[in-house]
C-alpha positions as CSV (number, residue, x, y, z in Angstrom):
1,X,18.5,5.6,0.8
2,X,15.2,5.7,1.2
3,X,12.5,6.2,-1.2
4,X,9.5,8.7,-0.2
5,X,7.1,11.1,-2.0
6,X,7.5,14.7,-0.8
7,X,6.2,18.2,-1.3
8,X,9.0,20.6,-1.7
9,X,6.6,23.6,-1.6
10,X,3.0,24.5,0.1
11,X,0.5,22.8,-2.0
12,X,3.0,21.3,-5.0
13,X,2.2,18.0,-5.9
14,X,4.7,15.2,-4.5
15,X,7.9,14.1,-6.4
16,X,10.2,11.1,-5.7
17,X,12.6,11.9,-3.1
18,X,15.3,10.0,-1.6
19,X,17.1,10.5,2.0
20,X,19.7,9.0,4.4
21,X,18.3,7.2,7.1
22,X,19.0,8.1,10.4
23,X,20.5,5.9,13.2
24,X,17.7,4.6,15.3
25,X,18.4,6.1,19.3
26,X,17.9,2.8,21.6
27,X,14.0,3.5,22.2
28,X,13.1,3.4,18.6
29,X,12.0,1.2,16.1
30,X,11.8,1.3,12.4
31,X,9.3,0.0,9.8
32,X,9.0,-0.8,6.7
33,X,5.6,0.8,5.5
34,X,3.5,-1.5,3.7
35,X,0.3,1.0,3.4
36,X,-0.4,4.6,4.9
37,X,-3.9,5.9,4.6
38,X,-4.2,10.0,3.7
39,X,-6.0,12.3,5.7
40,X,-7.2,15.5,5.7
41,X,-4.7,16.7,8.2
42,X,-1.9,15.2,5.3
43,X,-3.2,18.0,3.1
44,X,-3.0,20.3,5.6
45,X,0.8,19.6,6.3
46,X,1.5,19.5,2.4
47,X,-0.5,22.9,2.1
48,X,1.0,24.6,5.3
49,X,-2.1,25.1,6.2
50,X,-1.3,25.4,10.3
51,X,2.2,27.1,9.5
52,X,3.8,24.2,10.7
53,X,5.0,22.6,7.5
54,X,8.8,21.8,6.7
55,X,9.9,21.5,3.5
56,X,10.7,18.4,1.9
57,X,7.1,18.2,3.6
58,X,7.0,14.1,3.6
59,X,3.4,13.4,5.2
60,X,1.3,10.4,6.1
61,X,0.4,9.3,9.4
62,X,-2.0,6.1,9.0
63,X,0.8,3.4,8.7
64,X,0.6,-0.3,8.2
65,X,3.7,-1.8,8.7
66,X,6.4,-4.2,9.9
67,X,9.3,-3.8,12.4
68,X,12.7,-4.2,10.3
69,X,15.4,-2.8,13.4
70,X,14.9,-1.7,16.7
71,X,16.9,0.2,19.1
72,X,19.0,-1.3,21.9
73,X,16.8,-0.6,24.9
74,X,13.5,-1.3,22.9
75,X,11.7,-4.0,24.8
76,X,7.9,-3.6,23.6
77,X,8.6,-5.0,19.7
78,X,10.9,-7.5,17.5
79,X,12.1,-7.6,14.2
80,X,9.1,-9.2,12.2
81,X,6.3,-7.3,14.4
82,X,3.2,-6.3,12.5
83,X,2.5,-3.1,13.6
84,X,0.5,0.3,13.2
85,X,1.6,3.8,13.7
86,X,-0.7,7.2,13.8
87,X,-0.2,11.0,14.4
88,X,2.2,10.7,17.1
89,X,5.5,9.2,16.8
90,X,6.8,9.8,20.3
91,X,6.3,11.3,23.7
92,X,8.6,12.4,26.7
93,X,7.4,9.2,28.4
94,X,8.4,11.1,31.8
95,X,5.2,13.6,32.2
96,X,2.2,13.0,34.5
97,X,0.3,12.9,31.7
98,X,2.5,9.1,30.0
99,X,3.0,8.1,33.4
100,X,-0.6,7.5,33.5
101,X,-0.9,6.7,30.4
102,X,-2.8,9.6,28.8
103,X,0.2,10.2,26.3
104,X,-1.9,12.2,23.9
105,X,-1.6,14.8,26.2
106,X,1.7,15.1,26.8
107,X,3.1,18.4,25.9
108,X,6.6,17.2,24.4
109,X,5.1,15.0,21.5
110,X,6.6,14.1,18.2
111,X,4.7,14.3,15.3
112,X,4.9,11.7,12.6
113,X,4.6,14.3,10.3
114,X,5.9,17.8,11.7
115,X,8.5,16.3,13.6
116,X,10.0,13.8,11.1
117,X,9.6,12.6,7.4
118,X,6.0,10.3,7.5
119,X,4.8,7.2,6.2
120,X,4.6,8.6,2.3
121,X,7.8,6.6,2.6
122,X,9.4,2.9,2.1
123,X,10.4,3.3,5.8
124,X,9.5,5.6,8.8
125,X,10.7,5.2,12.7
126,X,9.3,6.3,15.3
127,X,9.3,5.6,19.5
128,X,8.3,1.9,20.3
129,X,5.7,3.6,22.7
130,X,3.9,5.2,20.4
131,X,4.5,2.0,17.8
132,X,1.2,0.2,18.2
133,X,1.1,-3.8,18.0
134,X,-1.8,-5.1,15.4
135,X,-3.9,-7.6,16.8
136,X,-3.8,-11.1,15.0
137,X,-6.7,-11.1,13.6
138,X,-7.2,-7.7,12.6
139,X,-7.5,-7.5,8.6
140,X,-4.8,-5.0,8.1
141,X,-4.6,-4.2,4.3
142,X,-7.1,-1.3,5.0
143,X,-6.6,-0.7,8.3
144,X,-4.3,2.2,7.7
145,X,-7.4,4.9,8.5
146,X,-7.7,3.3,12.3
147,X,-4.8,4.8,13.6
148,X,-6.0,8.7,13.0
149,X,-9.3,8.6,11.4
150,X,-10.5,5.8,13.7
151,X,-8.9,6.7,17.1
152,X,-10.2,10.1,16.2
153,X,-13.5,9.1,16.7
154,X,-13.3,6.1,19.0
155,X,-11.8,8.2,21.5
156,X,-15.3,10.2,22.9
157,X,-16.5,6.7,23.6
158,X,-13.7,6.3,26.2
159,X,-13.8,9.6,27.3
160,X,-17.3,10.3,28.3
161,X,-18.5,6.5,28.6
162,X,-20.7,6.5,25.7
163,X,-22.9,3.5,25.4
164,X,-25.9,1.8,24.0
165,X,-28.6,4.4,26.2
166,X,-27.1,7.1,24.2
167,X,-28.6,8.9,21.3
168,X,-26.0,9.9,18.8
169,X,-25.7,12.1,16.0
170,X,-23.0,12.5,13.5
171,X,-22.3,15.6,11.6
172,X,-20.4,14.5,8.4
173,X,-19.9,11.3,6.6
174,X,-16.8,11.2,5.3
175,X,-13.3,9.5,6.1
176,X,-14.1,10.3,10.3
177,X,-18.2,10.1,10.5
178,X,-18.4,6.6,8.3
179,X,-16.5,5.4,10.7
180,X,-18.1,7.0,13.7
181,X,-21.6,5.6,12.5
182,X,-19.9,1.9,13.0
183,X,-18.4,2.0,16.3
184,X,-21.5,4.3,18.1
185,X,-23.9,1.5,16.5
186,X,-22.1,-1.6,17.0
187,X,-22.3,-0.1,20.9
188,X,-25.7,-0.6,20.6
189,X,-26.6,3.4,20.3
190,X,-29.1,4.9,18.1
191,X,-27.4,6.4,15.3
192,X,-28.5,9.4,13.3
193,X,-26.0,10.8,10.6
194,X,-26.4,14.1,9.2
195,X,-25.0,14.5,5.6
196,X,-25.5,16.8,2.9
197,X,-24.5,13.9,0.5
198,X,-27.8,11.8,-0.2
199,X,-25.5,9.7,-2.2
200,X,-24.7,7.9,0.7
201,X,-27.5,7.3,2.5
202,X,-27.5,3.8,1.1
203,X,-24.4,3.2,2.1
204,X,-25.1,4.7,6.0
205,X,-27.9,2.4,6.3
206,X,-25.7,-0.3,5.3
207,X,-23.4,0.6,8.6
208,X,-26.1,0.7,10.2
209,X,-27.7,4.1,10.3
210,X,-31.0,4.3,12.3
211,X,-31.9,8.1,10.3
212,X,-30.6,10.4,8.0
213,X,-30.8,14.1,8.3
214,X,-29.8,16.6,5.7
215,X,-27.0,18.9,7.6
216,X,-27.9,21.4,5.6
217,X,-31.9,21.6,6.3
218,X,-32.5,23.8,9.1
219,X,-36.6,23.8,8.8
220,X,-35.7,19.3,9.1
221,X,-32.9,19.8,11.6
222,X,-35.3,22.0,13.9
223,X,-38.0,19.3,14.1
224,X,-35.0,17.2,16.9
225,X,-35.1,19.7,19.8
226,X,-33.7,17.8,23.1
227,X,-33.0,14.4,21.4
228,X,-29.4,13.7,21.3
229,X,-27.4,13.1,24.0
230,X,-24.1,13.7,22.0
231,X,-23.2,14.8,18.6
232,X,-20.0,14.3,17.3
233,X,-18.9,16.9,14.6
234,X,-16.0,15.8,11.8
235,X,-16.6,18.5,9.6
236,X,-14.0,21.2,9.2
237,X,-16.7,23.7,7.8
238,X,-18.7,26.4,10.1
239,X,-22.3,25.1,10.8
240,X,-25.5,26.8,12.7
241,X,-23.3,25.6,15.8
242,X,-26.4,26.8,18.1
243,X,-28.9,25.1,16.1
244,X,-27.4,22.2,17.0
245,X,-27.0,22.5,20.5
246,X,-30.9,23.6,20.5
247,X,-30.9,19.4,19.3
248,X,-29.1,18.3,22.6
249,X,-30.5,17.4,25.6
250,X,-29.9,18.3,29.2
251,X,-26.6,17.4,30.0
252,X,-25.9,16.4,26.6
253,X,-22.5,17.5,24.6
254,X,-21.5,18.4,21.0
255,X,-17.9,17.3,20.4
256,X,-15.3,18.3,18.1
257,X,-13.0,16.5,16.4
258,X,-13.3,18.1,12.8
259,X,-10.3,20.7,12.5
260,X,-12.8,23.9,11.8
261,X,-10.4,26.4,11.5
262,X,-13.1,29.3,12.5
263,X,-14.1,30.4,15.9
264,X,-16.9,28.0,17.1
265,X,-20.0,30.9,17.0
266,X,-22.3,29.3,19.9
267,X,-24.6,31.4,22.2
268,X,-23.5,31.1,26.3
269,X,-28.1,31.0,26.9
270,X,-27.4,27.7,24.6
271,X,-25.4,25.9,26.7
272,X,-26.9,27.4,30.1
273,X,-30.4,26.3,29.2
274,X,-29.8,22.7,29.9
275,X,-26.3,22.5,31.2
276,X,-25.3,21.5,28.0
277,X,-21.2,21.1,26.9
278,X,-19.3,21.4,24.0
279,X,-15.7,20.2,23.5
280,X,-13.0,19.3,21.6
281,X,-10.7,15.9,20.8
282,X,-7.6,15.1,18.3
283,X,-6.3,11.6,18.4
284,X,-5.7,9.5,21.6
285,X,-3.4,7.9,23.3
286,X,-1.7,4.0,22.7
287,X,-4.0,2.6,25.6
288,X,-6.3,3.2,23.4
289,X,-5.4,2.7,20.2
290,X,-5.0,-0.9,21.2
291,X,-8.5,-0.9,22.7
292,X,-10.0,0.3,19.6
293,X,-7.9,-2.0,17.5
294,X,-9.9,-4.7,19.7
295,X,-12.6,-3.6,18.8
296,X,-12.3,-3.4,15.5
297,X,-11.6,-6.9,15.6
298,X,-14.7,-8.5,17.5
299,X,-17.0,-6.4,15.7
300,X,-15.5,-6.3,12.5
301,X,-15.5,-3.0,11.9
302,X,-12.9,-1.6,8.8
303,X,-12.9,1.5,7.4
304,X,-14.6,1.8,3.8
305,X,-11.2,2.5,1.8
306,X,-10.4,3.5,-2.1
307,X,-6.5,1.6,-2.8
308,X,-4.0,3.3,-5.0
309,X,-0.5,2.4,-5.4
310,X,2.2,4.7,-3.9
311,X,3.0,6.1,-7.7
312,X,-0.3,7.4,-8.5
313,X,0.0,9.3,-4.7
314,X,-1.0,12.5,-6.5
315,X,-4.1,11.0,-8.5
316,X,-4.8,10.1,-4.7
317,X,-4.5,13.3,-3.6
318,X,-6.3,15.5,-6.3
319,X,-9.4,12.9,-6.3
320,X,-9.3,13.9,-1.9
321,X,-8.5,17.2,-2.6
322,X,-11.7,17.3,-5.4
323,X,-13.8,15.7,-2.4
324,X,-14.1,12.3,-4.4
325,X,-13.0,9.8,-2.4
326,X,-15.9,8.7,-1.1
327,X,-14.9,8.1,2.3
328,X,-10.7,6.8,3.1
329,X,-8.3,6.3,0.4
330,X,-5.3,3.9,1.7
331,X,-1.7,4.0,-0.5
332,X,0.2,0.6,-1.0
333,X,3.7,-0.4,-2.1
């Protein structure tokens, strides 16, 4: 049996709850969790938030792990493998879209927490493809967060080739935009966060913050007409949406890859004025997963993490839930 913590109802706090494991089908791997980070989006499955939620809702999707069985065709891990494993646990593998390796996109995924039980367990499996090898000398107590959280965010860099010419702005500081700060700046970008907690503007600068703008202050906000090249939003609140695009530049782009669950209010003579773009991003795909990973490594980048054990899950949750995790909390067995 294996030994998880599970909602049994839309946002009830998790109780002990034990279930048969399944027989692993010959592309699969399992692993035994050794952390799991929480994420919004865990509240959101616990809460039913998307009407998607199953119940025994088992979430957790940021796992730290090692390989204990694999399946008989699976030729990409060993027993002993330190691995990772994020918001997807599988794909068709047959698509266009994994042939090319652009998994993320393919329209068959399994979800590590809709699909199946999720790493708020001793043990979750999942398809070696979407099982993510750790790099040897990544520091992987904490680095639960990288495999939603990080990728979330590291993934616009791939996409749309930013680099250090670019002038970045990130809207929100939490579990996604502390992160965002690190990678854009250890790029070599300029790197301005907007926050509407001034608590942390010591530890922004710290990451390495060039400025800090109140998100809130439209008078301050107003003074940046045409200065960013791309702003990243990982807030899941409604903001002046055109006010910042009126911050862009030509050509520039305001990305999404907060979960606002309003209609994005933004003004068709804002985006014609200077061919500017907005779009959207969840995850991404294994390719580059493993690139970030990298990453992570030669800069030494790691999220900023609060540790509970997996007992005192719902003292985790309520302090997230009370917005006082101050930016990633990370569960341990």
């Amino acid at each position: 049996m294996i030994k998880s913590y599970a909602a049994m109802r839309p946002k009830a706090a998790l109780e002990e709850y034990l279930y048969e494991e399944k027989p692993l089908t010959s592309n699969e791997v399992r692993i035994k969790v050794h952390s799991c980070g929480i994420c919004h989006s865990d509240l959101s499955a616990i809460d039913n938030d998307w009407g998607k939620s199953n119940y025994p809702m088992v979430a957790g999707h940021e796992v730290i792990g090692e390989v204990i069985e694999i399946g008989s065709a699976v030729s990409l891990h060993a027993i002993g493998d330190k691995v990772g494993l994020g918001w997807h646990s599988g794909y068709c593998n047959a698509c266009e879209y994994c042939n090319r390796g652009d998994h993320n996109f393919c329209s068959k995924t399994n979800k590590t927490v809709y699909s199946q039980f999720g790493g708020f367990a001793e043990q979750v499996s999942a398809n070696e493809v979407s099982v993510i090898p750790l790099p040897k000398d990544l520091k992987s107590r904490d680095a639960g967060p990288l495999l939603c959280g990080g990728i979330t965010v590291f993934t616009p860099i791939v996409e749309f080739d930013i680099n250090r010419k670019h002038k970045v702005g990130v809207i929100g500081i939490g579990g996604l935009g502390h992160l965002a700060v690190k990678f854009y700046k250890s790029l070599g970008c300029h790197v301005t966060a907007f926050t509407s907690s001034k608590d942390k503007n010591d530890s922004l600068i710290d990451m390495g913050a060039d400025k800090i703008i109140s998100s809130i202050d439209k008078s301050e906000i107003k003074k940046y007409v045409s200065t960013f090249d791309f702003i990243i939003s990982t807030v899941n609140v409604k903001l002046d949406w055109n006010l910042y695009l009126s911050i862009i530049k030509p050509r520039g782009r305001l990305h999404f890859v907060g979960a606002v669950l309003e209609n994005i209010d933004a003004s068709v003579f804002s985006l014609m004025g200077g061919r500017r773009s907005i779009s959207g991003s969840p995850v991404g795909s294994p390719k580059n997963i493993k690139k970030m990973l990298d990453f992570c490594v030669e800069h030494n980048i790691y999220p900023d993490t609060e540790s509970f054990q997996f007992d005192k899950i719902n003292d985790a949750i309520k302090k997230l839930r009370d917005n006082k995790i101050r930016f990633r909390a990370v569960l341990s067995w």
